[in-house]
C-alpha positions in Angstrom: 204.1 30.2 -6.2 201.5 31.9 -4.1 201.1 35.7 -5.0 198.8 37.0 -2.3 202.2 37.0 -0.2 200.3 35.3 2.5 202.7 32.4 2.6 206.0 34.4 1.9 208.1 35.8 5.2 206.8 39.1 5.5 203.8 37.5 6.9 205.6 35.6 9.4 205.8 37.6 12.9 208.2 37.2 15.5 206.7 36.9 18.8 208.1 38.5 22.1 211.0 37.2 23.6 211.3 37.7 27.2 214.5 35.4 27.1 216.0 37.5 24.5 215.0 40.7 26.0 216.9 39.1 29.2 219.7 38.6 27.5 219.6 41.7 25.9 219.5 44.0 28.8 222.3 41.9 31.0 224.5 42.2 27.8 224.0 46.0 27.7 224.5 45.9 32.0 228.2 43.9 31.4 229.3 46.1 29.0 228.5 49.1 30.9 230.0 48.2 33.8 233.6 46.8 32.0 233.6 50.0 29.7 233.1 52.2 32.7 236.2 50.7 34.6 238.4 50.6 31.7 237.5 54.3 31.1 238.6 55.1 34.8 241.7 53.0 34.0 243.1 55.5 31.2 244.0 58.3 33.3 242.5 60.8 31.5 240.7 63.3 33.4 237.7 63.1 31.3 237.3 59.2 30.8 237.7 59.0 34.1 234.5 61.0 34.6 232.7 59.2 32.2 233.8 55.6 33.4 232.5 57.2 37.2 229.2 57.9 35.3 228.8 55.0 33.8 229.4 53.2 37.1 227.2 55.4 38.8 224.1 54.9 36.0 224.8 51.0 36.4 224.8 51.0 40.3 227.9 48.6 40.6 229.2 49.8 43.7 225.9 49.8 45.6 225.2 46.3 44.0 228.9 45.1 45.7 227.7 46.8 49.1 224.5 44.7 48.5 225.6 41.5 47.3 228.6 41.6 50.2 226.1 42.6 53.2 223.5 39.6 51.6 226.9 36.8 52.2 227.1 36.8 48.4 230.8 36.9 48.3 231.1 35.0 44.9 228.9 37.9 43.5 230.2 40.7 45.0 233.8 39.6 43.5 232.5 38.9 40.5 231.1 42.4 40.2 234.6 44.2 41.9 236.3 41.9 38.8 233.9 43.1 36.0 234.1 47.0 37.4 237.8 46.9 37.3 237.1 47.0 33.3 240.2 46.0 31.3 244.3 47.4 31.9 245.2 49.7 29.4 248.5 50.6 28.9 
């Protein structure tokens, strides 16, 4: 067994990850945008606030203007779907 830990794991470095990153930062985009319109769809004064935030900091309704205007239906619906956030109640 090597003692110099030059072989061991703590030497090994994990490179950067643009895929990951990607993946990352769209994950963090979806959940946003879904938590934001299921906050709106409590009710509650405040939620409703903060889901209108959220939407606001993720520019979902000026990425469905966008996406409509550019002919891409398919996106813009699938951006109204993922805004709508989840029924509660």
């Amino acid at each position: 067994m090597c003692q110099c830990a030059c072989c061991g794991y703590e030497n090994k470095r994990r490179g950067f990850r643009p895929l990951a990153l990607l993946f990352n930062v769209a994950l963090l985009y979806l959940a946003l945008v879904v938590g934001g319109g299921t906050l709106i769809n409590t009710g509650h004064p405040v939620a409703v606030e903060a889901g209108r935030l959220l939407q606001t900091v993720t520019f979902v309704e000026p990425s469905i203007a966008w996406a409509h205007a550019s002919g891409l239906d398919a996106v813009a619906g699938g951006l109204r779907l993922l805004s709508a956030g989840f029924p509660v109640g």
